[in-house]
C-alpha positions in Angstrom: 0.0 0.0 0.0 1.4 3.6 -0.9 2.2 5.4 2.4 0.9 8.7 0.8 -2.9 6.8 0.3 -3.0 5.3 3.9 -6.0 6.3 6.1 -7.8 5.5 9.2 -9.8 2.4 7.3 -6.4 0.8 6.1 -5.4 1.4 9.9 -8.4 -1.3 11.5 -9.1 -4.9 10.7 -12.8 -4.4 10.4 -15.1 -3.0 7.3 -14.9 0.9 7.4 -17.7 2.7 9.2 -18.9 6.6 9.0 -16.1 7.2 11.7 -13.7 5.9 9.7 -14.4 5.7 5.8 -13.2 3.2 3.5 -10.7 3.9 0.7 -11.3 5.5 -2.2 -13.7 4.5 -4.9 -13.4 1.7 -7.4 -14.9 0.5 -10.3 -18.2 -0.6 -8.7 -18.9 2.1 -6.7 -22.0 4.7 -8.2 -20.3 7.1 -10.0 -20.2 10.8 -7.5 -21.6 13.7 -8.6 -19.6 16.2 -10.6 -16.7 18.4 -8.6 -18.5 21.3 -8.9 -22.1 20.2 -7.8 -20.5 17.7 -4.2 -22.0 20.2 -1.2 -19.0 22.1 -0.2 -17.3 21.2 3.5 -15.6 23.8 5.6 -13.9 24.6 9.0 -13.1 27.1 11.3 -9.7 26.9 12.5 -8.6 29.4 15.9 -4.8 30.1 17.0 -5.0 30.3 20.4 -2.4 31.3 22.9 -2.6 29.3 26.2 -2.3 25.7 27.6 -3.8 23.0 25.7 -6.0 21.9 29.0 -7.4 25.3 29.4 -9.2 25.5 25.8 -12.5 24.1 26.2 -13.7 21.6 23.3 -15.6 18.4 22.6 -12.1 16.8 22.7 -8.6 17.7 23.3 -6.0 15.6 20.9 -2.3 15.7 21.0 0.6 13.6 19.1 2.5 10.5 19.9 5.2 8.4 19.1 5.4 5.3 19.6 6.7 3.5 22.9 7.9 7.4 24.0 6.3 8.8 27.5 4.3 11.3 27.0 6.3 15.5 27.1 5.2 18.9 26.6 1.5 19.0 26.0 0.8 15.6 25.8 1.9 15.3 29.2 -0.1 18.1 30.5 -3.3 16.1 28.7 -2.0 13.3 30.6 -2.4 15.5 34.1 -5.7 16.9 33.2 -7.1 13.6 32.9 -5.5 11.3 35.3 -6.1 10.8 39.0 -4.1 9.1 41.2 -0.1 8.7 41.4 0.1 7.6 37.9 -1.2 9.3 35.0 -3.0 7.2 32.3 -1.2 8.0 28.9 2.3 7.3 30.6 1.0 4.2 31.9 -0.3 2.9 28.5 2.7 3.9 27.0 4.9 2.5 29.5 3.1 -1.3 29.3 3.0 -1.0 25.4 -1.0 -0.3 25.2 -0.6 2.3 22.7 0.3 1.3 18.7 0.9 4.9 17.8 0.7 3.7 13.8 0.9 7.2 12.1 -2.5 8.2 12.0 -4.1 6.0 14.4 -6.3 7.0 17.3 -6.3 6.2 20.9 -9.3 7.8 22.9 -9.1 8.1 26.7 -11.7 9.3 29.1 -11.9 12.7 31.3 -12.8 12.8 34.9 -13.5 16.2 35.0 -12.8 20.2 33.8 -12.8 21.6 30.3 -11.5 18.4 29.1 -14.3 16.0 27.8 -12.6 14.1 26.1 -8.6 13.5 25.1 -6.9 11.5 22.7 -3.6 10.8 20.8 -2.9 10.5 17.5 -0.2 7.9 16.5 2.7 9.9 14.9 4.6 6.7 13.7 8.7 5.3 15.6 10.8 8.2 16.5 12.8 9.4 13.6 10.2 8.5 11.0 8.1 11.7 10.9 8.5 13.7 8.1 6.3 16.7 6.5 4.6 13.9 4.1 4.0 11.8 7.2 2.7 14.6 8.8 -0.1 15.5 6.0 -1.3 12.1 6.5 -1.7 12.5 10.0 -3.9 15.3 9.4 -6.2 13.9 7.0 -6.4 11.0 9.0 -6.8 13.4 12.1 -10.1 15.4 10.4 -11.4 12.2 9.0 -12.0 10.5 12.1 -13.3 13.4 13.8 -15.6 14.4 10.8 -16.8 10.6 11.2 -17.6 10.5 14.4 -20.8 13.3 14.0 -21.2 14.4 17.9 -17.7 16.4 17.7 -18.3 20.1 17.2 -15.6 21.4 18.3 -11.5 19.9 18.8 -8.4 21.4 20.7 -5.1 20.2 19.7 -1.5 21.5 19.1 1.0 22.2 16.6 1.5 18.3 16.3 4.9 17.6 14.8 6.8 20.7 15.9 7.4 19.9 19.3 11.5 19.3 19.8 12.0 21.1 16.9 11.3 18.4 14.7 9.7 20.3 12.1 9.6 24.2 11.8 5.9 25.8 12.1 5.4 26.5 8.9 6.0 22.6 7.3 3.6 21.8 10.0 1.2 24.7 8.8 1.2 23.6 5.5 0.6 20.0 6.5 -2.2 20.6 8.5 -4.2 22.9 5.8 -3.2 20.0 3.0 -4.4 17.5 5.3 -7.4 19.2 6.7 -8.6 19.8 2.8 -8.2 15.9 1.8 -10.3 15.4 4.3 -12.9 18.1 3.4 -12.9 17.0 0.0 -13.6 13.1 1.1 -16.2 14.4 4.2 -18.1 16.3 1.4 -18.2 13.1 -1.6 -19.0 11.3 1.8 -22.4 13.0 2.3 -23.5 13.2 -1.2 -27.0 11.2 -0.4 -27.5 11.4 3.6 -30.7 12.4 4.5 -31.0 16.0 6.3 -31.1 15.0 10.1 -27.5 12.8 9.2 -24.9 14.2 12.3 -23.4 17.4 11.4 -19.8 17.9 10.8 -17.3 19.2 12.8 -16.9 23.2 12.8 -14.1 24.7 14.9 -11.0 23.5 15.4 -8.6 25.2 18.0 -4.8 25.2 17.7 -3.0 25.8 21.0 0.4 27.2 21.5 1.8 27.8 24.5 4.4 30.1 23.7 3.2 33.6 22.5 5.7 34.1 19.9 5.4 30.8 18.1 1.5 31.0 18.6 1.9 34.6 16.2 4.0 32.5 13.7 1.6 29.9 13.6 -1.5 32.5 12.7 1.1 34.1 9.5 1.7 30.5 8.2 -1.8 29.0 8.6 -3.2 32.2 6.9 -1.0 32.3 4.4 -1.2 28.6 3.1 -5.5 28.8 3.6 -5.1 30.9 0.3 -4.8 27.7 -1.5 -7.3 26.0 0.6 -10.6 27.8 0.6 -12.6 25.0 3.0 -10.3 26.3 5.5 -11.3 29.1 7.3 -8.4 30.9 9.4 -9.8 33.6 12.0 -7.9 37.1 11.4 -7.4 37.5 15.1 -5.5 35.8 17.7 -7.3 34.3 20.3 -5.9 33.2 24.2 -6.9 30.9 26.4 -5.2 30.8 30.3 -1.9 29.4 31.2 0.0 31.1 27.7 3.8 31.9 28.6 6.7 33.3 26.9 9.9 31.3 26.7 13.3 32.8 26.7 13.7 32.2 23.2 11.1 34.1 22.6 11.3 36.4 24.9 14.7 37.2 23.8 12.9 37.8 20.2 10.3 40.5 21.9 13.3 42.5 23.7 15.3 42.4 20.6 12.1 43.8 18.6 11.9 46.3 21.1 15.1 47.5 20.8 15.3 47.8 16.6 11.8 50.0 16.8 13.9 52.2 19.3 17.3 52.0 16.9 14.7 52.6 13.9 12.9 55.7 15.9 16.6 57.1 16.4 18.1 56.9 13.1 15.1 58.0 11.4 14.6 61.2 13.9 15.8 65.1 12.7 19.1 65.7 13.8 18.5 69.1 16.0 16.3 68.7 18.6 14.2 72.0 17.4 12.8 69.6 13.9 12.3 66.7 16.3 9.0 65.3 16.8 7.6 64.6 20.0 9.6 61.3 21.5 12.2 61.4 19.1 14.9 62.1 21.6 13.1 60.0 23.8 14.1 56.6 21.9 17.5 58.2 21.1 18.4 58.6 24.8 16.5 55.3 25.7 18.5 53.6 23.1 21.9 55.3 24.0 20.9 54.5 27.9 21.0 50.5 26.8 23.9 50.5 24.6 26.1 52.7 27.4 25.8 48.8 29.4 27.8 47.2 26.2 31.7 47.8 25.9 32.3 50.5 23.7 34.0 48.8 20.3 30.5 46.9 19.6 28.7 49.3 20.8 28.3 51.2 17.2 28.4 47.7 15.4 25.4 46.8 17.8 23.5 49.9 16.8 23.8 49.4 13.0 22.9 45.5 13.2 19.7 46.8 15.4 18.6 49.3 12.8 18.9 46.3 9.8 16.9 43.9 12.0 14.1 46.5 12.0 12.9 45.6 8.5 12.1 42.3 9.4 8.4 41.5 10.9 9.2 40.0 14.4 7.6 36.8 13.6 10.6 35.9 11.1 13.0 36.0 13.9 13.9 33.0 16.0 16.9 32.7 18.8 17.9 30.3 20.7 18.8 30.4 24.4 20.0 27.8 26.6 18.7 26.3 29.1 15.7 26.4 27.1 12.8 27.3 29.3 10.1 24.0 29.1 6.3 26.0 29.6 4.6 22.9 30.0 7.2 22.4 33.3 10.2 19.4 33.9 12.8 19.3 31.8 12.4 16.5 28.6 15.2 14.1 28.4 17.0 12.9 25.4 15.7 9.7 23.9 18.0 7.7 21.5 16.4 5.2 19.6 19.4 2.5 18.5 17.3 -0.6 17.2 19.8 -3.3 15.0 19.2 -3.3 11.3 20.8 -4.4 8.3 24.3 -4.3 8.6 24.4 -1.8 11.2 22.4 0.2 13.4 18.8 2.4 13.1 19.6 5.5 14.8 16.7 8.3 16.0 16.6 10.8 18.5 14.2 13.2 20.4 15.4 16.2 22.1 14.1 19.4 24.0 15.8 21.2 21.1 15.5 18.6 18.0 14.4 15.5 16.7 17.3 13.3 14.1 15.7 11.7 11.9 15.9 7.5 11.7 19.3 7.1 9.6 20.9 3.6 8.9 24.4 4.0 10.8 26.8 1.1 9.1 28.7 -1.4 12.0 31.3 -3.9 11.1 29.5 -6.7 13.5 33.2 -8.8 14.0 34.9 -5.1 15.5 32.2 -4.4 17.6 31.8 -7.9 19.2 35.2 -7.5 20.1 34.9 -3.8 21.3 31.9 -5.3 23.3 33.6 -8.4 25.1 36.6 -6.1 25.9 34.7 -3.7 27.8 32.5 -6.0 29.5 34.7 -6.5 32.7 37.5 -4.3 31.5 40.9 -4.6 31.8 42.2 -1.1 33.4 43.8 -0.4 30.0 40.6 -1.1 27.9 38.2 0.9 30.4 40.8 3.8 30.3 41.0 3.6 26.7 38.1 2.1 24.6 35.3 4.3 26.0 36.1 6.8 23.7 36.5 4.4 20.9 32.8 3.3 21.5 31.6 6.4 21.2 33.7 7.5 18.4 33.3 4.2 16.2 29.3 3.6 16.9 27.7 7.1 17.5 27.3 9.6 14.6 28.6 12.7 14.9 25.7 14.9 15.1 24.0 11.9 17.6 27.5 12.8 20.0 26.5 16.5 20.0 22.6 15.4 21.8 24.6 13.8 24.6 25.8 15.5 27.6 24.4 16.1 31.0 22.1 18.9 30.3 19.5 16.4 30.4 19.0 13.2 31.3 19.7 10.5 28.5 17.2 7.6 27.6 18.3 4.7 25.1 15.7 2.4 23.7 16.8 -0.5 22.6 16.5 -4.4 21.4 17.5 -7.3 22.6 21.1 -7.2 19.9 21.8 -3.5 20.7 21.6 -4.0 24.5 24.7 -6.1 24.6 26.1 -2.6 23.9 27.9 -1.2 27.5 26.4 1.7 26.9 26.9 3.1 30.2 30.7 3.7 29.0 29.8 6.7 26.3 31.5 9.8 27.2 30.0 13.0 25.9 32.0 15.4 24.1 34.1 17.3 26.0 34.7 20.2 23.7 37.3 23.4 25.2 37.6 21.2 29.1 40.5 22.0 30.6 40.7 18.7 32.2 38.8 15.2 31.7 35.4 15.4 33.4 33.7 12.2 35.1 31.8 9.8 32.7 28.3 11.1 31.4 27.0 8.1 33.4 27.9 9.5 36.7 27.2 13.1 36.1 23.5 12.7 34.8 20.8 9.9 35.0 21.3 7.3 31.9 18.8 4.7 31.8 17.5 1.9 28.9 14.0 1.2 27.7 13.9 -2.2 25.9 11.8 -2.5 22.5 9.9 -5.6 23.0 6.9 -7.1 20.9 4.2 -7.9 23.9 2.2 -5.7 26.1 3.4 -5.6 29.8 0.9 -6.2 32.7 -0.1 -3.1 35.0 1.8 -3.8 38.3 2.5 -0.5 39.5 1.5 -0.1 43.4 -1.6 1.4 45.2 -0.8 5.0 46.4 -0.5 5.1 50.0 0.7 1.1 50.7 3.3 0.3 52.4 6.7 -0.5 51.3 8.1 -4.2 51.4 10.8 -5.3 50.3 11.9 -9.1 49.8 15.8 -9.4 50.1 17.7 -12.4 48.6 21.3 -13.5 49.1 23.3 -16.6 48.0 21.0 -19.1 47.2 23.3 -21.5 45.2 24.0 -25.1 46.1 27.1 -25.2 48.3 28.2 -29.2 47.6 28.0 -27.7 44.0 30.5 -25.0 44.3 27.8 -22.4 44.1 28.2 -20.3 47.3 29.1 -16.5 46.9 30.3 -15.2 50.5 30.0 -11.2 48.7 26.2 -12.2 47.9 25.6 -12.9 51.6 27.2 -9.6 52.7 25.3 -7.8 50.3 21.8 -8.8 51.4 22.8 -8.8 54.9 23.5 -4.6 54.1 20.7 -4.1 51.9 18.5 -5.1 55.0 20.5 -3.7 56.8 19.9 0.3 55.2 16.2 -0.3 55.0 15.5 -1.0 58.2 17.8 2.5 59.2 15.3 4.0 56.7 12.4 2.4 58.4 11.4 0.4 55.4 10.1 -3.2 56.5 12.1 -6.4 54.3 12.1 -9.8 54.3 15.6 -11.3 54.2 16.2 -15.0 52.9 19.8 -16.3 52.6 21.8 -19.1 52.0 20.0 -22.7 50.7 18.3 -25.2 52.8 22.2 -27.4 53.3 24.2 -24.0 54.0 25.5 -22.4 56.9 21.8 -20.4 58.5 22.6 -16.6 59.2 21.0 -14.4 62.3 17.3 -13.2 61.3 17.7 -15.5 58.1 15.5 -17.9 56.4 16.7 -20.3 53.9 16.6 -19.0 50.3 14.7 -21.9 48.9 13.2 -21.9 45.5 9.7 -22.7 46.9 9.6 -20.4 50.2 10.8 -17.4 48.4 8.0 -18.0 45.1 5.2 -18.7 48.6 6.4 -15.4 50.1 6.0 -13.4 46.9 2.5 -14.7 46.9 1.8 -13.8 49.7 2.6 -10.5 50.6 2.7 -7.6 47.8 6.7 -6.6 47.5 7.5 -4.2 45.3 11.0 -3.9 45.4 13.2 -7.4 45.1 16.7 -7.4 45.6 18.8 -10.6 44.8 22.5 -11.1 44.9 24.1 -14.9 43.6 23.9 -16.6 40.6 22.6 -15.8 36.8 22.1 -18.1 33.7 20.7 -18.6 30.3 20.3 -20.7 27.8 19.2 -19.8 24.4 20.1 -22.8 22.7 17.2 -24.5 22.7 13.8 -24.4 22.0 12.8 -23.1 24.9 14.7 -20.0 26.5 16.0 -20.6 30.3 16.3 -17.5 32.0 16.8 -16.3 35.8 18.3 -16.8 38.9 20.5 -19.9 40.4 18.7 -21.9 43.7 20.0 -24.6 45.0 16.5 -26.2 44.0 16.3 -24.7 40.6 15.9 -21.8 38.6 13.7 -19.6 39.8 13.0 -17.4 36.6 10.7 -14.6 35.4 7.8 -17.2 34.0 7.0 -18.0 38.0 7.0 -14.6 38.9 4.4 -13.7 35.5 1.8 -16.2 38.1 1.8 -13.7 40.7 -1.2 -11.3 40.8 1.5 -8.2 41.2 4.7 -9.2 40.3 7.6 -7.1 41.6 7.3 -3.1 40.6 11.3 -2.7 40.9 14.1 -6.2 40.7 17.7 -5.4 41.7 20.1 -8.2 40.5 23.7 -8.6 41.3 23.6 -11.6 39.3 27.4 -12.5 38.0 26.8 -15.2 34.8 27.1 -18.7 36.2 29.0 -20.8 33.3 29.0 -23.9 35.0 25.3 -24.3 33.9 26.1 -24.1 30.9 29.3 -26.2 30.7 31.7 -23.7 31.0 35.0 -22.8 32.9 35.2 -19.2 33.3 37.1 -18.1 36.1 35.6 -15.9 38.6 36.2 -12.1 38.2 38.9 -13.3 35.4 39.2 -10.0 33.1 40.6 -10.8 29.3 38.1 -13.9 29.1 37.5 -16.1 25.7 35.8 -13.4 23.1 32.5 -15.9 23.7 32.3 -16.2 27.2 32.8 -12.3 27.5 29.7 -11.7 24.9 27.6 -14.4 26.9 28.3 -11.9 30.1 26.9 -8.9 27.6 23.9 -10.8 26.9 23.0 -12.0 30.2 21.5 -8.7 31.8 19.1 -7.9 28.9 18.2 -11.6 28.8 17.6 -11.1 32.3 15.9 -7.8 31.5 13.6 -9.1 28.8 12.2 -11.9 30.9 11.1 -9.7 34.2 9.7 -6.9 32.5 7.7 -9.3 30.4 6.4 -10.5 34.1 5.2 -7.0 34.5 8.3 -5.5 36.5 8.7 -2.1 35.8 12.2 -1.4 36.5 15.4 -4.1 36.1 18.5 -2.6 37.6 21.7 -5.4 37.1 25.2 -5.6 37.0 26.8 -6.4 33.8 29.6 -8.3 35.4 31.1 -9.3 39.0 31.4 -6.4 40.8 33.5 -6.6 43.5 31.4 -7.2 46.8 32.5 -4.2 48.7 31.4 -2.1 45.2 28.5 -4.1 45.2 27.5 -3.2 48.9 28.4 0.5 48.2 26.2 0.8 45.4 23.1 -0.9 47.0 23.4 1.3 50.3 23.9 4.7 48.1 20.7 3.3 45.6 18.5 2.8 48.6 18.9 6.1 50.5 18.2 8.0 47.4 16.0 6.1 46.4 13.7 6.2 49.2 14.9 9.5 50.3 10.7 10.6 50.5 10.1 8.0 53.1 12.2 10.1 55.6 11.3 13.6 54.5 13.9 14.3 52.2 13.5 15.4 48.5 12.0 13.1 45.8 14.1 11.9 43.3 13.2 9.7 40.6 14.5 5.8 40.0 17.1 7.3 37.6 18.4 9.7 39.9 19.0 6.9 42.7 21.4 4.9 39.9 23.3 7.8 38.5 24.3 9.0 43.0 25.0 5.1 43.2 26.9 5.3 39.8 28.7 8.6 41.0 29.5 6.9 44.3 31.3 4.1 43.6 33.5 6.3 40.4 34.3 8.6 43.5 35.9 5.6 45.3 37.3 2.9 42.9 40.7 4.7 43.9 40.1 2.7 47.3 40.0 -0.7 46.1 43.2 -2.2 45.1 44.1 -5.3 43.7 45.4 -7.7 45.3 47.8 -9.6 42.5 49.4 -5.7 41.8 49.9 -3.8 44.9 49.4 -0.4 44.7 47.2 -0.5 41.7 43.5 -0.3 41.5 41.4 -3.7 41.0 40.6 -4.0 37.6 36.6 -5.1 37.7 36.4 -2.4 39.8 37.9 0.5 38.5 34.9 0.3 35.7 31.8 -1.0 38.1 30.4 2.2 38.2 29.3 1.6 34.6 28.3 -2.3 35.5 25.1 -1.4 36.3 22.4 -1.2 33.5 18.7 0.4 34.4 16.1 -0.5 32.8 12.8 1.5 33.0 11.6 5.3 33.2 14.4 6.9 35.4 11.9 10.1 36.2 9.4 7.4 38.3 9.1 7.8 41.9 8.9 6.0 44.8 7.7 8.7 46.9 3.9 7.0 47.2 4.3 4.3 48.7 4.5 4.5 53.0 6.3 2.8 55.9 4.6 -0.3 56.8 5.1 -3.7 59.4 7.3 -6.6 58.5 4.7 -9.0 56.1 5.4 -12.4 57.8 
């Protein structure tokens, strides 16, 4: 099917209806009256300046790409309309609810307000949209809405030019194009209803938060109704509460101000007797601002002012940074890096632009190798190859998006995950010295493309907080005892009970040596407890293993009595919101002989290490877990207790009355932690030297989920026995 034809019929699996009509006609359909004699459509359409929420309609629409949370004004629709600690749009997007084909529409109920109604229109993957794309989604957009008869009246924004994907007057010109296609079809469409058919829609109501860009807006849209006559543009600009000015554009307004003052002065008599009334006023207003400037530029300054007055302010654009977000919260960077053919599919999504999708080619052999060296690093390799992954995988213009100006999200699949991507190091242009990874100075989390729809697990607002701790739970007469996994659960229980958080701590198996306040870390009790009692934080420390060799894919944790693997925990009414696994690879299921915390290992047994944690990852969050936070190789156990004790005091920082943070935050001060004191741990083979796995275990841990959710909801509660 062309892309250009596609509409909302060719988006649904069952025969068109009047909400959504069918393609266009064929040989057997009645021949349509003449152009000239099919009743004419048209709409209204309003520039308003204001918040999106505010503008009262039948129903408020905004765009959506797929498997991205909702920013901006989508994520002020999602506030309007959700109650509760979670709103409803992130949720859907976050368990995969939401196709977001380009064109497609996903409707979602008000509670209350001017809202009646909101919904989302599917803008296609990040990367993909483009000015065609975005015609489609318009006519698409209006069809629907024409179809569904009881909608009078829409509010919606500028979709497409959020980011700065595309500038405000491509998206202008798609919206009129699109919006007359869909005129044109509505109109054939009626030719034949009876009188008392539904009426059409007649107003619809474009909302721009930003006063400046909502001006722009009104030029282009008038301009391109010209060609468009069905489309009606009103003259005026109309406003709506909660419109801002950002300092872009309020950098535009001053400098505007300031030319009509340059203009006033160069154009007034020269003696003050042939001077109207004022002129001397904007000559000494001017001269008052220009007396702040040092005085080479200050005549330059003057000159360039007097130029820019010819142009209308709406032609102007600046850019300051930090950009000021209106909607509120700052929007991270989302990197899309999905495997293709012979390389990788790169997209991105900034608060300043989106990249679009570009096929970046990979030699596979060089970066297998790049991949096992820096999974458990040698000191030489973590000092050095960093930059190399940066360099070799990441175009150039992707390097320039990432810094710590925001917080950076990678989605991913199951290939490009094997990727240590916690080692890319930002460019560092005009430093006078090396700063700390990018990892460590701002939050970096992964999302995980998948092809199912997760379960809702997320917790009640206002329960309490439990937590099920798990340490070494291998087979001893098997070799599979980890003493560092035992002193790791024993100080993860350890710092929740200081913060007054209630856990349940199992270690050791049923034939091992019993600890103080202890159970046995059977297979069996610990899948009973979980049933039990709602946890929604599980920490484990021992074993990992997979097998993908087969026909069916083993996955999970090492018990003396079996695996206990993300398929049990997918039985449980409310799996797990949050799993934390320190969960080194365990070759001896799998026949192998790896050495523990051997650096330099066999090429294969190094990239089975890489694939264990999004193996591991894959499996959980198909159970319904919303975050997976693992360790991409032995971390030393004193790293190991250092990062759990620094992730659980930010984590649950609200519990105590400190400052919120979100899940992402809690990693990056446990990342930053441990990079602050890897000087401490030395090995023991060198003296004097630092310890090779950990010099690099701040980057060992991989987080996968929405770094910006909270934990601040859930309450202090009694020990669940």
């Amino acid at each position: 099917m062309d892309a250009a034809t596609v509409k909302i019929s060719d988006l649904l699996d069952r025969p068109p209806i009047p909400a959504n009509p069918g393609p266009a006609a064929g040989p057997d359909t009645p021949a349509q009256p003449p152009p000239d004699t099919v009743p004419t459509r048209s709409l209204t359409v309003t520039v308003v300046w204001g918040d999106l929420v505010e503008q009262p309609a039948d129903v408020h629409l905004a765009g959506h790409y797929q498997d991205v949370a909702p920013a901006a004004a989508e994520l002020a629709l999602d506030h309007a309309i959700s109650s509760g600690p979670h709103n409803v749009i992130t949720e859907h997007t976050r368990h995969g609810w939401i196709d977001a084909a380009l064109g497609e529409v996903t409707y979602f109920p008000a509670r209350s307000g001017t809202i009646r109604s909101a919904a989302v229109i599917g803008m296609g993957r990040l990367g993909t949209f483009t000015e065609r794309r975005s015609v489609q989604l318009y006519e698409s957009l209006l069809t629907e809405l024409l179809g569904l008869g009881h909608v009078r009246t829409a509010a919606t924004v500028l979709i497409g030019s959020g980011a700065g994907n595309l500038q405000v007057p491509q998206v202008a010109r798609a919206m009129i194009g699109g919006f007359g296609a869909a005129l044109r079809g509505a109109a054939g469409a009626r030719v034949g209803m009876p009188d008392g058919a539904p009426a059409a829609l007649t107003d619809v109501y474009v909302v721009e938060i930003d006063r400046l860009r909502a001006a722009q807006l009104l030029r282009a849209l008038a301009e391109e109704t010209r060609r468009v006559p069905a489309v009606h543009v009103t003259t005026a600009l109309a406003s709506a509460p909660g419109g801002g000015l950002s300092r872009s554009s309020a950098a535009v307004y001053a400098v505007t101000g300031l030319t009509r003052l340059a203009r006033a002065a160069a154009t007034a008599p020269a003696t003050a007797a042939d001077a109207p009334a004022g002129g001397n006023g904007d000559g000494a207003a001017l001269a008052g601002v220009l007396a702040a400037l040092d005085p080479e530029v200050r005549e330059p300054i003057r000159r360039q002012l007097v130029r820019l007055a010819e142009l209308d302010f709406t032609d102007l654009a600046l850019s300051v940074r930090p950009s000021t977000d209106l909607y509120g919260g700052s929007m991270p960077v989302r990197i899309s890096v999905l495997s293709g053919d012979g390389g990788f599919r790169w997209a991105a999504l900034t608060e300043r632009a989106t990249v679009p999708e570009r096929q970046v080619p990979v030699d596979a052999d060089l970066l297998r190798q790049l991949v096992a060296r820096l999974t458990g690093p040698t000191l030489d390799d973590a000092a050095t190859l960093p930059d190399l992954l940066s360099r070799l995988v990441v175009p150039l213009d992707f390097q320039r998006l990432i810094s710590d100006e925001a917080s950076l999200e990678l989605e991913l699949d199951r290939e490009t995950a094997a990727v240590p991507w916690e080692f890319l190091t930002d460019l560092q242009e005009g430093a006078s010295e090396p700063r700390p990874p990018l990892a460590v100075r701002t939050p970096l989390a992964r999302r995980l493309r998948t092809g199912y729809a997760r379960v809702a697990t997320d917790s009640r607002a206002g329960e309490p907080l439990r937590v099920l701790v798990i340490g070494d739970p291998g087979d001893p007469e098997k070799g599979m005892q980890l003493r560092g996994a035992r002193e790791e659960a024993k100080a993860v229980h350890e710092v929740l009970q200081q913060l007054g958080v209630q856990s349940r701590l199992f270690i050791g198996a049923a034939n091992a040596l019993r600890e103080p306040d202890a159970e046995p870390a059977t297979r069996l009790d610990v899948l009973r407890t979980l049933l039990r009692g709602d946890y929604q934080i599980v920490h484990y420390c021992g074993h990992g293993t997979f097998d993908d060799s087969g026909t069916v894919r083993r996955s999970g944790w090492v018990f003396a009595d079996g695996l206990l693997s993300a398929q049990e925990l997918a039985q449980l009414d409310r799996p797990p919101r949050m799993v934390v696994a320190n969960a080194c690879w365990s070759a001896r299921l799998d026949g192998g002989a790896e050495a523990p915390g051997a650096t330099g290992a066999d090429p294969a047994v190094a990239e089975r290490r890489a694939t264990l944690i999004p193996s591991l990852a894959d499996e959980f969050l198909r159970a319904g877990v919303t975050h997976y936070i693992g360790a991409g190789w032995q971390v030393p156990d004193q790293q190991g207790i250092g990062f759990a004790r620094t992730f659980y005091t930010e984590l649950l920082a609200p519990l105590v009355g400190r400052a919120p943070g979100g899940v992402g935050d809690a990693v990056k001060a446990a990342r930053e932690q441990m990079f602050k004191t890897r000087d401490l741990h030395r090995s023991d083979t060198a003296p004097g030297t630092p310890e090779p796995l950990g010099w690099s275990a701040w980057a060992a841990y991989q987080h996968y989920g929405d770094p910006a959710d909270e934990f601040g909801s859930a309450t202090l509660g009694e020990s669940p026995r």
